[in-house]
Phi, psi and omega in degrees: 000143197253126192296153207230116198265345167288100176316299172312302160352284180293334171296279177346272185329292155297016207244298176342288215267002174268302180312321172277005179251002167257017184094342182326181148231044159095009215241086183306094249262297188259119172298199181247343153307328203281336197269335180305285169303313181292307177322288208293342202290183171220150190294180175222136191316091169329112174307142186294126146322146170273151186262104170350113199288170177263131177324150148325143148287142152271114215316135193260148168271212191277164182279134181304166205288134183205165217203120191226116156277120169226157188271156143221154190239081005241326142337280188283006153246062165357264175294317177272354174230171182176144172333133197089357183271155174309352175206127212260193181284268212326317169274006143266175204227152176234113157256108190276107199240164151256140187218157203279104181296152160324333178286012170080337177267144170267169219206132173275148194201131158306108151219144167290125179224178162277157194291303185340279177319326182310307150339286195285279207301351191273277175324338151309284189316315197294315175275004155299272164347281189286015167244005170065029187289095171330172207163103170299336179188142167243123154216173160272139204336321185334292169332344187217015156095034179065338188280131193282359172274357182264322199277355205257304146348349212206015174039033197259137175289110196205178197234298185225136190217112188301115179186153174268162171318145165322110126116020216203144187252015151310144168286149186270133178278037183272321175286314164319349203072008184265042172214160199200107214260149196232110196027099189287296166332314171286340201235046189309184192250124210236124164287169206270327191278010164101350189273154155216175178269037136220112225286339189283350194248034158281001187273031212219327199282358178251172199217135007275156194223127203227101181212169181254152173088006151332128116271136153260147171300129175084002169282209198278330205263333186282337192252006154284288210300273207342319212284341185262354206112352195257134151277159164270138178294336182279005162264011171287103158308160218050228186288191199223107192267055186297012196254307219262129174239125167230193187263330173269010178086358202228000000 
């Protein structure tokens, strides 16, 4: 055999000749470009991920309900307490709260109560809240000079104020701090022949009434109170207090 001085050569030629001694026929699949190429090749290369955005945050809601019981003193009842009244400021409680405004927004708000009461009602307020019940204002009467009639015009929710019951030479129990009159407007104090004394609340006085910051009987705000023991006014025969929740029902 004539010696093969071509290194390619000899690759072919041995490629040939393993085929023809195992019977093949002779017929080389892969050229010497080919063998040329596969050596030389390079591994290849993974195109970069692209990097995954970061989830959305999710729209946070409104801030949870929150409740601060503080004492007071006589200096922070101006107007609503004065001597002689049936309870002095050391048995009262100032609960600084939040509560769900009509604007759909939440809102901070003051009510004055008896030391008793401050518990159960911080526990009232929290399922009002969480029922999204609307409320136009919490401040204490002070705000309006003790009068419960500026404060009532002014659609505000408040609690204890030394004064006697309507229409009584008696204590209210609001002078005890055990009451709590709730959107006065929507919900007025209605005479037994259907008249009441404020004129912003005449769209308001018959029942059931399905408006908002509305009490109905038996509804979600009568049975908060209820859950502590507290009556509605709107259960009274003759007139009708629907604004007023007390511990004793009166």
């Amino acid at each position: 055999m004539a010696s093969l001085r071509n290194p390619r050569s000899a690759m072919v030629a041995v490629a040939v000749l393993g085929l023809t001694a195992c019977g093949g026929t002779g017929v080389v699949t892969s050229s010497p470009a080919a063998f040329q190429t596969e050596a030389s090749a390079s591994p290849s290369t993974a195109a970069p991920s692209t990097p995954t955005p970061p989830p959305s945050p999710t729209p946070a809601g409104p801030p949870k309900f929150s409740a601060k019981i503080q004492k007071v003193s006589r200096a922070d009842l101006p107007s609503s307490w004065h001597a002689g009244c049936p309870v002095s400021p050391s048995g009262l409680r100032k609960i600084t709260m939040t509560y769900w405004g009509f604007d759909g927004k939440p809102h901070t708000g003051q009510l004055v109560v008896n030391q008793s009461a401050a518990d159960d009602m911080v526990k009232v307020f929290a399922k009002l809240y969480g029922f999204r019940y609307p409320i136009r204002r919490m401040q204490p009467v002070d705000a309006y000079k003790g009068s419960d009639d500026a404060s009532i015009d002014a659609d505000n929710t408040s609690a204890f104020n030394c004064r006697n019951a309507t229409g009584s030479s008696k204590w209210s129990n609001h002078a005890y701090g055990l009451a709590v009159d709730v959107n006065p407007r929507e919900n007025p104090y209605v005479y037994a022949d259907g008249s009441n004394a404020h004129r912003n609340a005449d769209a308001f006085v018959r029942r059931p009434l399905k408006k908002p910051g509305v009490i109905n009987a038996d509804d979600r705000v009568v049975k908060a109170f209820a859950s502590v023991g507290w009556g509605w006014g709107g259960s009274w025969s003759g007139d009708k207090d629907y604004q007023h929740f007390s511990e004793n029902g009166r």
